[in-house]
Every structure is written in C-alpha cells, then in structure tokens.
N, C-alpha and C positions, 0 to 999 in steps of 0.2 A: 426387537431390534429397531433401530430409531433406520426411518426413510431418510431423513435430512442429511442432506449429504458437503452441505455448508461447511467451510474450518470449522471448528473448535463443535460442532453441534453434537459429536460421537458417532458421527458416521463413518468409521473409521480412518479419519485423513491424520494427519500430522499434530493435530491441536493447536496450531499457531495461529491468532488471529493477526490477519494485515488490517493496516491503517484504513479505518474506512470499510470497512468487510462489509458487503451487502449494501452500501450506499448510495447502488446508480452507480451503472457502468458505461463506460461511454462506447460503446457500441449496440446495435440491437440485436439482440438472442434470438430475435426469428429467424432471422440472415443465418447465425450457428450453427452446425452439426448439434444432434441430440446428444451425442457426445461428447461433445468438447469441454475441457475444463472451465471455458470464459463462464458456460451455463450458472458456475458456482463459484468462481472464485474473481476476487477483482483482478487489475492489472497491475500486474509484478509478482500475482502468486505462481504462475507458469511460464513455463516457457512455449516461442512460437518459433514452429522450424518448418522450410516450403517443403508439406509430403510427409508421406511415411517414411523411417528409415530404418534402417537394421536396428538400431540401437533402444527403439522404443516401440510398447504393447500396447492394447487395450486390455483394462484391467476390470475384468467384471465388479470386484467388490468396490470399487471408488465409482465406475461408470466413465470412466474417461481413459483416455492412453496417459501412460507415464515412462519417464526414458526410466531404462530396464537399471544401470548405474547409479542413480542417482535419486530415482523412485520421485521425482518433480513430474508434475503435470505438464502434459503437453499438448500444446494446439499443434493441428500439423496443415490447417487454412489461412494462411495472412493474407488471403484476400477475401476469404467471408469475413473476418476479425475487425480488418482495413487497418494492421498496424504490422510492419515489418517484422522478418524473423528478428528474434535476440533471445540469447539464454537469461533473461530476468531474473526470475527466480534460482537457477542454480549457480549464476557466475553473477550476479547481483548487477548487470547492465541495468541503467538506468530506463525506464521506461519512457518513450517518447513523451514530450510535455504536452499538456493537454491545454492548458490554457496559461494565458502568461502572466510570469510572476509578478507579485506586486514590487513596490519601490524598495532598495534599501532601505530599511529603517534608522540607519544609521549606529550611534552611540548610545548605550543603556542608558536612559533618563537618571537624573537627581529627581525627579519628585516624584514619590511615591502610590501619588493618582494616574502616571503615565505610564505606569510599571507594564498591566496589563496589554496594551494598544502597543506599545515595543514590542511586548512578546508572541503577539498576534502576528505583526509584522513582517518578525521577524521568519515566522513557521511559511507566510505569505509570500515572501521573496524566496525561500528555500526551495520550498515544494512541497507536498504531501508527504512525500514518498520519504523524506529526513526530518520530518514533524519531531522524532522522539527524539533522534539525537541534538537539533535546534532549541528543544524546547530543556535536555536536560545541560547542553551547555548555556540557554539564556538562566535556568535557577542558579547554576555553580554561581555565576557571575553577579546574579541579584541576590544573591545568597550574602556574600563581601558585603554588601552594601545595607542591606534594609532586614526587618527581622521576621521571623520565617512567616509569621502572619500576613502579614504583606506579601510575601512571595508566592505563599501557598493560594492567598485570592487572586493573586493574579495569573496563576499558572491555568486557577480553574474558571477563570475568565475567557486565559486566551485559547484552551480547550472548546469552551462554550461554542467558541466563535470559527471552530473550524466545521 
C-alpha cells in the first residue's frame, strides 16, 4: 500500500488532480497541523472552517479531517493556514488571489506567431485556478480562425509557460 497520500498518487483520495498539484504552496507546512489537509493538497483542494465542528472527522485512512457530507478535506486552522474560512473545494468559492493578475490581453490576434503569448495572457489575467476553462475557451476561439497545428503549438506553449 502506497504511503503517498498526494491526489491522484493511490493513496486513497479522490483521484483528481488540481491545477498545480504539488507546486509550492503559498504557506509554510511547519506553521500546519500534522494533520491538516494543506500538508498535501494545494489551495482550493479543501476546505477551511474556524474549529472543529459537528459536521466534520479525522479520517485515519487520508490522515486528515474531512466534512462527514461531503467527504472534502478540511483545515479547521485559518490562522496557522493565514487564509480565511471558505468552502473552496466543496461550494467552489474562489480562493483568495495570491498574486495579481496580469493585463487583459485583449482580442485573439490575426497572426499566427502571437497565438501563443494571447493564450498565455490570457490564463495570466484569469488566474490559475480557471487555467482549463480559459484555456479551452481561447482553443474553441483559435480553433475558427487558424488550423489545428498552430493551435495545438500554441496551447502547449502557453501551458509551458504557466
């Protein structure tokens, strides 16, 4: 039985990986409970609420508390964390922003060497945390225009570059 207790590694969690899984977390895990879900998952995989409450266990086989309904990970510290309560991951509140976005990028380019740098841009002004759905509404859009070669380098450009 695998130790690894990371999304998708088989340690019995959910299998979903979040954007970013294991990339630096913007808090420090010393400050954490041994506990705590932030140990393993980034921000927006749990939720954080001030305290125990009725509603939610610690779960030996994950190693962390999870609300008992909804079986989401649960911090139950926002101030070891240093990010307010919100239900993130079960009610999809958006996670406080971490750093500020980049510029509108504006209008999908005409030429086909800027494709890329738009699509970049555009995941950059969004946020991380709507990467996929930014990134599969900039292909629908580059899709109309340019053919799928050009689109396909550019998508795994502007991936590259997050």
């Amino acid at each position: 039985m695998s130790t690894d207790r990371r999304v998708g590694s088989g340690g019995g969690d959910d299998g979903l990986v979040g954007f970013g899984e294991g990339m630096g977390r913007p808090w420090d895990e010393d400050d954490l409970c041994a506990v705590c879900p932030a140990q393993v998952h980034d921000p927006g995989r749990f939720d954080i609420v001030d305290g125990p409450t009725a509603g939610g266990r610690y779960d030996a086989s994950t190693g962390y508390r999870r609300d008992l309904v909804s079986g989401v990970p649960v911090c139950i510290h926002p101030g070891k964390i240093g990010f307010r309560p919100g239900r993130y991951a079960s009610a999809g509140e958006r996670w406080p922003d971490l750093v500020e976005l980049g510029p509108d990028p504006g209008p999908m380019p005409q030429d086909p060497a800027s494709l890329a740098r738009w699509m970049t841009a555009r995941v950059r002004h969004a946020g991380a945390d709507e990467a996929e759905t930014v990134l599969a509404d900039a292909e629908r859009e580059a899709a109309r225009s340019f053919p799928a070669d050009i689109v396909v380098a550019a998508l795994r450009a502007a991936l590259a570059g997050l």
